[in-house]
C-alpha positions as CSV (number, residue, x, y, z in Angstrom):
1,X,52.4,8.0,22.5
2,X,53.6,4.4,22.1
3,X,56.7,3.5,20.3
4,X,55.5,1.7,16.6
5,X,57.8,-0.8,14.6
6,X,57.6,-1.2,10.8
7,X,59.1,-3.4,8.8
8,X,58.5,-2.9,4.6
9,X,58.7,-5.4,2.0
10,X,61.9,-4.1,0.5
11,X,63.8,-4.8,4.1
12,X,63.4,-1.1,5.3
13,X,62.8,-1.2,9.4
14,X,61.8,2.3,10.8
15,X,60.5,3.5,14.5
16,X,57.9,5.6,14.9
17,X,55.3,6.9,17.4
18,X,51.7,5.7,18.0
19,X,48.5,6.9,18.3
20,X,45.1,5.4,17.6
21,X,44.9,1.8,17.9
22,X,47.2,-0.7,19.0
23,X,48.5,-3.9,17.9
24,X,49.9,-5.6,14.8
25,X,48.6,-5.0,11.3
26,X,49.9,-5.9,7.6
27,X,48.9,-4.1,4.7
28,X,50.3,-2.4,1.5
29,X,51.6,1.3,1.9
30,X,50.2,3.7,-0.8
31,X,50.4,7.6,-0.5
32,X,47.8,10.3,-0.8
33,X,47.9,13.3,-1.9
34,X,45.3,15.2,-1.0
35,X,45.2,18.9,1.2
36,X,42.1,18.4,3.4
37,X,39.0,15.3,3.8
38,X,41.5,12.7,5.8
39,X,38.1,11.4,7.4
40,X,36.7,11.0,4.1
41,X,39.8,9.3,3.0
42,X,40.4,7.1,6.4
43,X,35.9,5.9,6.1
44,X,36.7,5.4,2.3
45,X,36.3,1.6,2.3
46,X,38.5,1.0,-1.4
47,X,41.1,1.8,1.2
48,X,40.5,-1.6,3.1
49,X,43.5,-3.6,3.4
50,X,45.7,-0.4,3.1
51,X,48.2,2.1,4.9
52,X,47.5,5.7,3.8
53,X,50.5,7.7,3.8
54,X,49.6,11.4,3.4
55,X,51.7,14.0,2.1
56,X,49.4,16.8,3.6
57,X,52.3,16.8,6.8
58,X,49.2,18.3,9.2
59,X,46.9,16.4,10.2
60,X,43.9,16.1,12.7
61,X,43.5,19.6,13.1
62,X,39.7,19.3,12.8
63,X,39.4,16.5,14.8
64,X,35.8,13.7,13.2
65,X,32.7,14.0,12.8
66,X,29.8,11.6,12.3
67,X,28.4,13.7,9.1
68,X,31.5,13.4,7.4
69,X,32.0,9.5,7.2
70,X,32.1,8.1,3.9
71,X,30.9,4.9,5.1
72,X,29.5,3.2,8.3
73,X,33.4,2.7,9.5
74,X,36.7,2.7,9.0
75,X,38.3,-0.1,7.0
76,X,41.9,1.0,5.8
77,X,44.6,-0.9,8.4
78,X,46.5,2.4,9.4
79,X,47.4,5.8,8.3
80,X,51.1,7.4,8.5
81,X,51.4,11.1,9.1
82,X,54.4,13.6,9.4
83,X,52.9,15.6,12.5
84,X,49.5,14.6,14.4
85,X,47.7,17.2,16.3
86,X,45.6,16.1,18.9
87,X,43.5,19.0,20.0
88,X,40.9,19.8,17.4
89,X,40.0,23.3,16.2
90,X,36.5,23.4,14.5
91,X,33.4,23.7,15.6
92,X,31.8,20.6,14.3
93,X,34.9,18.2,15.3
94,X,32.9,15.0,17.8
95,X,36.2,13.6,19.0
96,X,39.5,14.1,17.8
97,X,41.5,11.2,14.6
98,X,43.1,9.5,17.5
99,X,40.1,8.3,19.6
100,X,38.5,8.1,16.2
101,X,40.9,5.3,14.8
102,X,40.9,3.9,18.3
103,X,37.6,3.5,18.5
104,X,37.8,1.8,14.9
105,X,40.7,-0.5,14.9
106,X,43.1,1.6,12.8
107,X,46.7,2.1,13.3
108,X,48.3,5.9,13.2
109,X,51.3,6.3,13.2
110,X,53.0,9.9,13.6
111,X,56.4,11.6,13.8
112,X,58.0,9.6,10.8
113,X,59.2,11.1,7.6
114,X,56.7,10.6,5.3
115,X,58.5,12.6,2.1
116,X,60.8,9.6,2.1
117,X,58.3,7.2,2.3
118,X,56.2,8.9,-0.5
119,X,59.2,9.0,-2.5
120,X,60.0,5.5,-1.5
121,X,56.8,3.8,-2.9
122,X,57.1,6.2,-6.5
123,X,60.5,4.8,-6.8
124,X,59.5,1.3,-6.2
125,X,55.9,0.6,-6.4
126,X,53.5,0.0,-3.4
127,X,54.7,-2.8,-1.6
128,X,53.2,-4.9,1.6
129,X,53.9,-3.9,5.2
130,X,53.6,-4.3,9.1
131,X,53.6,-2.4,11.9
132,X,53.5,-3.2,15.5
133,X,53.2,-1.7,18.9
134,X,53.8,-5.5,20.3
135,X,56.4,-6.3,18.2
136,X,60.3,-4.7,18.1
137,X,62.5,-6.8,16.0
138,X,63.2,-6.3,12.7
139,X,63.5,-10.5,12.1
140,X,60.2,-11.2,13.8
141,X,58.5,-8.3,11.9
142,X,59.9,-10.1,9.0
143,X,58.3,-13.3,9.6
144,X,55.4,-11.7,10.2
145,X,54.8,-10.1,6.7
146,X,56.4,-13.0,4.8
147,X,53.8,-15.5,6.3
148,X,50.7,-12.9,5.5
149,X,49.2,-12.9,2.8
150,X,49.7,-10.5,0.5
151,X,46.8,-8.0,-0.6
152,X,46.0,-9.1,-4.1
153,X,45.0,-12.5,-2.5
154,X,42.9,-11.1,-0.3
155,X,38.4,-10.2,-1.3
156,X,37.8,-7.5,0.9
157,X,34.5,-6.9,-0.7
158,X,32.9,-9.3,1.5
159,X,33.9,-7.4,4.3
160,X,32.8,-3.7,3.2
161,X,29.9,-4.4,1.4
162,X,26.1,-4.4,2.7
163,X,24.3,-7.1,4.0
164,X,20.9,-5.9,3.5
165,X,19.1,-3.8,1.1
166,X,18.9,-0.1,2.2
167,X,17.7,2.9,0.4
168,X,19.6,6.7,0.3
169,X,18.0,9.8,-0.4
170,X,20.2,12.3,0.9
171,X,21.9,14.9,-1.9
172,X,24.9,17.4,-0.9
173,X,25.8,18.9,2.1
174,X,23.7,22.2,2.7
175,X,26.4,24.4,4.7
176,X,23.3,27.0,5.5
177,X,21.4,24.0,6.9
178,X,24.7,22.5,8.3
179,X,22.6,19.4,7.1
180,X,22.1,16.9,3.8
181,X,19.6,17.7,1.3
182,X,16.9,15.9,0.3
183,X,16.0,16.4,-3.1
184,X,13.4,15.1,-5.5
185,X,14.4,12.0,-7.9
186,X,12.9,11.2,-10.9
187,X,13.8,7.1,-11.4
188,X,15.3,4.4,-8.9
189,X,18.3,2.7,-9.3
190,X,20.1,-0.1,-7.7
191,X,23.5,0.5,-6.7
192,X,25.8,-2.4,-6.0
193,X,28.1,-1.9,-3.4
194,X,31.6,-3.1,-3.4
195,X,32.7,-0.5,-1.3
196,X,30.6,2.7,-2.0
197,X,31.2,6.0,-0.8
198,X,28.5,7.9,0.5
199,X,29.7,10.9,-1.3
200,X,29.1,9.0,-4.4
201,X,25.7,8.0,-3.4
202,X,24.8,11.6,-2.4
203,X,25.9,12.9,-6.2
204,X,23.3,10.3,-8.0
205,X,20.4,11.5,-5.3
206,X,21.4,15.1,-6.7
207,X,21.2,14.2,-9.9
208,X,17.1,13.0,-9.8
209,X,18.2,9.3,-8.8
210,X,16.5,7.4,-6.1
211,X,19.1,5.0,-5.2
212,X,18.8,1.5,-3.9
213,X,22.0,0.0,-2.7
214,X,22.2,-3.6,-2.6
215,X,25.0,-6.4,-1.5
216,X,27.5,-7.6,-3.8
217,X,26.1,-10.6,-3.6
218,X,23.1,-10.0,-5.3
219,X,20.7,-12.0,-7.9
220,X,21.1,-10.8,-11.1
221,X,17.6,-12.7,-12.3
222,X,16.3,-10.7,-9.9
223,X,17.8,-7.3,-10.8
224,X,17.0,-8.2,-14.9
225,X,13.3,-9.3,-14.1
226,X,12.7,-5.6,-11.7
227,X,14.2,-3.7,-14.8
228,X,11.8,-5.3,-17.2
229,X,9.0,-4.7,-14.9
230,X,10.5,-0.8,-14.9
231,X,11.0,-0.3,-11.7
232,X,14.5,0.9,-11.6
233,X,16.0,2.0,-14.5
234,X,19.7,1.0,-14.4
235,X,22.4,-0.4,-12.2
236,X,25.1,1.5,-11.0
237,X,28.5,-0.9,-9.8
238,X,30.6,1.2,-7.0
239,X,34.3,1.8,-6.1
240,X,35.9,-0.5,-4.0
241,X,38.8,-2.4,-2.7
242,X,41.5,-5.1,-3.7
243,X,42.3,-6.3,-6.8
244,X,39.3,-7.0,-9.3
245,X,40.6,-10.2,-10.6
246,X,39.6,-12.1,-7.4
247,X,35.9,-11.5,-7.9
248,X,34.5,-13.8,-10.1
249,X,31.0,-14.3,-8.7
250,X,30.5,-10.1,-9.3
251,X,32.0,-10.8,-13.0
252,X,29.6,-13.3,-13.7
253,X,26.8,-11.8,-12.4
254,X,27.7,-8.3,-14.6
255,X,27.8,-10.3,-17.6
256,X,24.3,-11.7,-17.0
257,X,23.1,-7.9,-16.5
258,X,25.0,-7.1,-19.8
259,X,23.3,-9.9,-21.3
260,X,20.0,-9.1,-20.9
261,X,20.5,-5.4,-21.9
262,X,20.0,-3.7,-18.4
263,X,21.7,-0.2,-18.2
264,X,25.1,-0.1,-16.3
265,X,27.3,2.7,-15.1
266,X,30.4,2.4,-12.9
267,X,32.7,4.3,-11.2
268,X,36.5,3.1,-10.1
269,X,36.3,-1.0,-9.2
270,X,32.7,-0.9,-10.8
271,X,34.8,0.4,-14.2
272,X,37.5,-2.3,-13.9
273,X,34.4,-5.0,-13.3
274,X,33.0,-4.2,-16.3
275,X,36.5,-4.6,-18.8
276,X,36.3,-7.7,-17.2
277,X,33.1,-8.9,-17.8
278,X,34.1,-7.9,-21.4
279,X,37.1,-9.7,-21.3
280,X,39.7,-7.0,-20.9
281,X,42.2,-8.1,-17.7
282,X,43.1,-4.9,-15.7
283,X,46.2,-4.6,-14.5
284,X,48.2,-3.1,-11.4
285,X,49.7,0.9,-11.7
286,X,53.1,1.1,-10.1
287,X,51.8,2.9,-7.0
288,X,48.2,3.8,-7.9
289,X,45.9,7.2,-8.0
290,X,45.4,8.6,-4.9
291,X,44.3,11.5,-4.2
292,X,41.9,15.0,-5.1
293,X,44.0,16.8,-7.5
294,X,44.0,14.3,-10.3
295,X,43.8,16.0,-13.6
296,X,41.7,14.2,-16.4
297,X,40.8,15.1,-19.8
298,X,37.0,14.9,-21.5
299,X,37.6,13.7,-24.6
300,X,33.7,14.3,-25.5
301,X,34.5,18.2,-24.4
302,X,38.0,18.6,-24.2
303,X,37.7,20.1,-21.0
304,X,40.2,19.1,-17.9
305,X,38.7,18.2,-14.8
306,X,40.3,18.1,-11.1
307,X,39.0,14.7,-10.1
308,X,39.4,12.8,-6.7
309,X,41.1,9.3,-6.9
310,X,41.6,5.9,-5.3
311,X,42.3,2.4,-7.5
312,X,45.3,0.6,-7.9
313,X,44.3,-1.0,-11.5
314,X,43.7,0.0,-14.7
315,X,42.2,-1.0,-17.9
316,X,44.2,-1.8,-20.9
317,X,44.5,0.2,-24.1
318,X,43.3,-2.8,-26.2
319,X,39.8,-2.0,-24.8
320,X,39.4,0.6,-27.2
321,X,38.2,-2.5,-30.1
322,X,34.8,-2.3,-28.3
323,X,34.6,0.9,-26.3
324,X,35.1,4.4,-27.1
325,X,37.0,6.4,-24.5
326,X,35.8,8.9,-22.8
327,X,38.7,10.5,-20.3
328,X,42.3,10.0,-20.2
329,X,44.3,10.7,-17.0
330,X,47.0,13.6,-17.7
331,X,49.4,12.1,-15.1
332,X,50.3,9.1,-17.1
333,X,47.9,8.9,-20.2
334,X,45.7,5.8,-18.4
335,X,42.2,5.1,-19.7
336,X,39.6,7.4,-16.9
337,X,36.1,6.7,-18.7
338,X,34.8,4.8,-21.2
339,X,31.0,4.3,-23.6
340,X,30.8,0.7,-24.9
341,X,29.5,0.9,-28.3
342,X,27.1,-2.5,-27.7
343,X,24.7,-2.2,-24.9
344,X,24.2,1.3,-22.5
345,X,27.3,1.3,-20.6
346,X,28.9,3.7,-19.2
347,X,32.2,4.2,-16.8
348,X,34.9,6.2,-15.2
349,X,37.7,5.5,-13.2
350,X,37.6,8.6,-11.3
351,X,35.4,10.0,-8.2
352,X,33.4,13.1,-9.0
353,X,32.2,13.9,-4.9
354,X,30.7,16.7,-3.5
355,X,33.3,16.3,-0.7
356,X,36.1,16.7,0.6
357,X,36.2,17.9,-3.3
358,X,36.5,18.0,-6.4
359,X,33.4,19.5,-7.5
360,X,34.5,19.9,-11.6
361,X,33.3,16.1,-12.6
362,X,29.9,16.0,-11.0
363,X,28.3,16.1,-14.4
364,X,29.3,12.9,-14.5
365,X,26.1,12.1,-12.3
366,X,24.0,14.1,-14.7
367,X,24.7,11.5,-17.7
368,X,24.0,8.8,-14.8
369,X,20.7,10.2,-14.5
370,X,20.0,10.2,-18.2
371,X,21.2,7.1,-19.1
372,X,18.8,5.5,-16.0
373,X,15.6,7.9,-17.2
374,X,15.9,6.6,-21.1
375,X,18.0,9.3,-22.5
376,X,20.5,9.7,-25.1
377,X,23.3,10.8,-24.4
């Protein structure tokens, strides 16, 4: 393994050891805190401009796979581990995380203590950093991240999303069939992707849902005249990366789709879109949600579900004067789902996935499914 150099916005400079790709690379430092899925996590495009530091201290033990992606690639700029095992045990590992993140651009970095650093960025709040296998000194790493710039500048949606139409039909994973299922849908939808997981995609299929997925750059004339001509009954707005602020084109184009009364569900960035487009400003949690053992409350039940979780935003209390919420997080009290009392529109903030898990909010999809077949719900 290489020797890697970080440098963190707060002046801490550390040396650890390298595997996966080479090279320089700035980003902001979150943590996650999830046991297993850190191939789900690292193909998780909401990641994008990001260094994942997980407090699971194993990992790689079950090397990739090409049916576990979560997207067509990996998009985060590095991960940072406590112990990297390069020899895979499992029996459908493909190559093992290091080749994998070689082969995709991405940064690991191993053997540093990643306790402190999780405790670090509670304490303080994610914060910007590089790391280099090029680079040694602490001054030039410095210069570096004080002439890059910083993440919330940055539209990564650009870069994630898809540049043509494409359909997906596949449901859950069949661990009998060692395959995706394929099961029968009711009504189509488009699904705008920011950033979408495939996971997430696979949950509407189960629920009945042919699903469309189109760019983030789509025509909402277009969208509004194939809803009125019922060919899709809603639109769903994914999860993604960044900070929502910057995209003003998506905005616009929601509130054009609100306007003319089209169905809309979200999940995550889709969620913080749409307090936007109703003119709620989000704004930044000290060190984010991330992670598969969130706890949130259903209000509507008063159940608690495990949920998985990935934003750095939130929306304000305030937006409670037009919506009724749905979910609150049991961390830290934040807004996890709301039901806009003008127009069908329905979000959460959270990821109900088939996998890496949890499984408890997958109803979620079911109400999807209504809402896009006519239903009340």
């Amino acid at each position: 393994m290489k020797k890697v150099y970080l440098y963190f916005a707060n002046g801490l400079f550390l040396e650890a050891k390298s595997f996966g790709a080479s090279g320089t690379s700035v980003g902001e430092i979150v943590f996650n805190t999830s046991m297993s899925g850190y191939q789900e996590i690292v193909t998780d495009p909401s990641y994008a401009g990001q260094f994942v530091t997980f407090t699971m201290p194993e990992i790689g033990i079950v090397g990739t796979n090409e049916q576990d992606m979560e997207s067509r690639g990996a998009f985060c700029k590095g991960i940072l581990v406590k112990r990297y095992n390069d020899t895979p045990s499992n029996f459908r590992s493909q190559e093992s995380l290091s080749e994998f993140l070689e082969c995709h651009g991405v940064m690991g970095i191993t053997e540093i203590d990643t306790r402190y650093l999780t405790k670090m960025v509670r304490q303080e709040g994610a914060m910007m950093m590089v790391a280099s296998t090029e680079v040694s000194q602490k001054e030039e790493l410095q210069k570096i991240l004080q002439s890059s710039p910083h993440i919330q500048e940055i539209n990564y949606i650009d870069e994630v999303s898809t540049k043509e139409p494409y359909l997906h039909d596949k449901g859950f994973f069949d661990f009998e069939e060692m395959d995706y299922t394929k099961p029968q849908t009711k009504k189509k939808i488009l699904a705008v992707d920011f950033g979408i997981k495939r996971n997430i995609l696979n949950g509407l299929v189960q629920a009945g849902l042919l699903v469309e997925v189109i760019p983030n750059d789509f025509d909402p004339k277009s969208v509004i005249e194939r809803y009125k001509q019922g060919e899709i009954g809603g639109v769903f707005l994914s999860n993604g990366p960044g900070d929502p602020a910057v995209l003003e084109k998506e905005v616009a184009s929601i509130k054009e789709l609100m306007s003319a009364g089209v169905p809309l569900f979200a999940i995550c960035l889709g969620h913080q879109l749409l307090a936007l487009a109703h003119g709620y400003p989000t704004y930044k949690l000290k060190f984010g949600h991330h992670g598969g053992n969130h706890p949130v409350k259903n209000l509507l039940s008063g159940e608690v579900e495990i949920t998985a979780q990935n934003h750095n935003y939130s929306v304000p209390d305030e937006i409670e004067e037009i919506a009724e919420v749905t979910y609150r997080n049991l961390f830290d009290g934040t807004i996890e789902g709301l039901k806009y009392k003008e127009g069908v529109i329905y979000s959460v903030q959270h990821h109900p996935e088939a996998s890496p898990g949890p499984k408890e909010a997958s109803s979620i999809f079911k109400i999807f499914a209504k809402i896009a077949c006519g239903e009340r719900i």
